[in-house]
N, C-alpha and C positions, 0 to 999 in steps of 0.2 A: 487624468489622475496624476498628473507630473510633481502637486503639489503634494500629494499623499507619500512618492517616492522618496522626494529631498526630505519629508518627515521623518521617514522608518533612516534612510542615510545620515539625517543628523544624529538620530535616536541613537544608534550603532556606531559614531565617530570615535567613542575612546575606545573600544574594544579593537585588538588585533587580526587583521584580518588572517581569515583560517575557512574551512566547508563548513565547518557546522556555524561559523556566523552565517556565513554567506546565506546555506539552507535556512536558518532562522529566520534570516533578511526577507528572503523569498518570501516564508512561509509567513508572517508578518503584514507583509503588503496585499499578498492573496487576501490574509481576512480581512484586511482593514477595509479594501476594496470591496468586499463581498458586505460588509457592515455597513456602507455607507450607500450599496445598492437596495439593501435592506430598508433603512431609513427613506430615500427616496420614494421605492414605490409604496412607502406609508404617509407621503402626502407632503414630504419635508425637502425644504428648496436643498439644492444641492451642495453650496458655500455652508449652510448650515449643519446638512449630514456629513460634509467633511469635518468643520469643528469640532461635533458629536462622538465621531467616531473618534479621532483623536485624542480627546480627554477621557474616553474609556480606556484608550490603550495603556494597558502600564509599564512601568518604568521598564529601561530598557534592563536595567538590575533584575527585575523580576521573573522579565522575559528569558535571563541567560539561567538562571539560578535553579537550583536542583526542584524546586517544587512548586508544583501547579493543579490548583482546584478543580476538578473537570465533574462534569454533573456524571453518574456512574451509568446510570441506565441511556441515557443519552448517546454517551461516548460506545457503547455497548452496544446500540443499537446501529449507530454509523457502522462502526467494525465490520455485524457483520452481514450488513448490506453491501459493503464492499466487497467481501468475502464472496457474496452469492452472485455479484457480478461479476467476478475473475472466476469462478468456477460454471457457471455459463457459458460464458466464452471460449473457457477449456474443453468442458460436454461437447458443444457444437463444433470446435477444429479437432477434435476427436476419435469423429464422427465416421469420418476415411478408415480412421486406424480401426474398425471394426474387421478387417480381413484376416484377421490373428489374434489367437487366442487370448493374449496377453491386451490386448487393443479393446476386446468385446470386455473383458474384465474390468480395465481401466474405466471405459467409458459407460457405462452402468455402476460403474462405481460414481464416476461424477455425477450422474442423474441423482443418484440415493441421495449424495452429499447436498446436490443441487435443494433436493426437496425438505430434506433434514434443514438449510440453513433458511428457508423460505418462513418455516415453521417455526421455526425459534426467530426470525425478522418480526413475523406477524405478532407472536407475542411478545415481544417487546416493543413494539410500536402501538397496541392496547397498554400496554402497561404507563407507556409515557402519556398517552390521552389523557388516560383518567386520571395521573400521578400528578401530572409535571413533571419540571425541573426541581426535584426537591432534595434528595440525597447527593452530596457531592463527596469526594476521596480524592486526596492530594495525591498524583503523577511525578514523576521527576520525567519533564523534560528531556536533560541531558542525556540523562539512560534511553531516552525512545530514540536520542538520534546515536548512541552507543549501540542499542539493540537492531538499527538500522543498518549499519555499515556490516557491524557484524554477519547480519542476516547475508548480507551481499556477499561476501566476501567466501561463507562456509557454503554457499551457493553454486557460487563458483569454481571452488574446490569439487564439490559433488559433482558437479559436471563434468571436469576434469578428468575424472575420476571413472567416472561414467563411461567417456566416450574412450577411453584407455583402455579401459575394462573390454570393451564389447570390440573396440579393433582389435585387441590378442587375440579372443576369444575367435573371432572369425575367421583373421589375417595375419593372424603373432606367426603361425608357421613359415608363410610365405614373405614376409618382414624379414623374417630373422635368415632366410636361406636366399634372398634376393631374387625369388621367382613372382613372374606377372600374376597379379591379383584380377580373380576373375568369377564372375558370379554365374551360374548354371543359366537363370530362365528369371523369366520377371517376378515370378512369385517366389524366390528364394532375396533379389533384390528390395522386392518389397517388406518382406521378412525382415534383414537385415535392417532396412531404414526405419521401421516400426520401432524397434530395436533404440535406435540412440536416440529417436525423438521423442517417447517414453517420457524418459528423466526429462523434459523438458518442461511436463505438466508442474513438475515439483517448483517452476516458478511462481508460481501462486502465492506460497508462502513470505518468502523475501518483500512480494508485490506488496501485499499486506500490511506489513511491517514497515516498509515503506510510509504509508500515508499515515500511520501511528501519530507521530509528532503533528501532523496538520490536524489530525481529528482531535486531539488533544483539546489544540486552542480552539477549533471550533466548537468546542463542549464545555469552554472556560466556564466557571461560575460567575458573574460579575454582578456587582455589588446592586446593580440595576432590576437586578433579577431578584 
């Protein structure tokens, strides 16, 4: 696919480079890639799906520029499939943290959410059968990769924050007075690590947020459609 790269690289030559091209670039190539794998296993030689896909892509103007048609129930639906995938994954490492109370909370808390988002997947994946791709709503881009970094960044802070918090709370005394920090027995150790690894479920959201801008283009309206 070397030919698809030098594409999206030419595509992108007058723009300055900066992360959110870069990201762009990325995310760019992934579909174009993914559109021309598309086109193949529908029967179409490969030189051809790569031209294909290419005259679909629009201008690299288009691409940087605040707004983009993304079909609603579509893009909706990806969401929050990936939502019920990253909250899966959370329920099941979790799973340990059930030895404390806070742990059995959290983690029956992600099974609800698990099942809550499975249900609203299912009906929106009936709703696109029968619909289609028919209702679309202009995206800004830019803002999904603004809302992205954001997401990171207040993320990181909360952890920050986080794990500040709970070493006072434990250790601030023997910090502040220079005496050996020491924990009673395992189940007070375990306690404590239950503790800062918590806030760590809270990464789900940023995850999220994250593939925004990819699920975006993947739920492009195009003119073909």
């Amino acid at each position: 696919m070397e030919h698809l790269q030098a594409h999206v690289e030419k595509l992108f030559y007058k723009y300055k480079k900066s992360s959110q091209i870069e990201e762009l670039k990325w995310e760019v190539l992934s579909n174009l890639e993914a559109r021309v794998a598309d086109l193949v296993a529908d029967g179409m030689e490969l030189e051809e799906a790569m031209r294909v896909a290419i005259e679909q892509l629009p201008s690299a103007d288009q691409l940087v520029g605040e707004k983009r048609k993304v079909y609603a129930a579509v893009f909706m639906q990806e969401l929050v499939q990936r939502a019920l995938l990253y909250t899966l994954v959370a329920w099941v490492l979790t799973m340990p943290l059930r030895i404390w109370g806070m742990g059995i909370l959290l983690n029956h808390s992600l099974l609800a959410l698990c099942l809550l988002e499975g249900a609203v997947f299912a009906v929106l994946l009936g709703i696109n059968r029968k619909t289609g791709k028919r209702k679309a709503v202009e995206l800004s881009l830019r803002s999904a990769f603004t809302l992205r970094k954001t997401a990171w960044l207040l993320w990181g802070l909360y952890m920050a924050v986080s794990v500040a918090y709970t070493t006072a709370l434990h250790f601030g005394s023997d910090i502040w007075f220079a005496r050996e920090i020491s924990l009673s027995g395992p189940y007070q150790f375990a306690t404590v690590a239950v503790e800062y690894v918590l806030p760590l479920v809270s990464i789900i959201v940023p995850l999220l947020l994250h593939v925004v801008p990819d699920v975006m283009m993947q739920c492009e309206a195009r003119e073909e459609d």
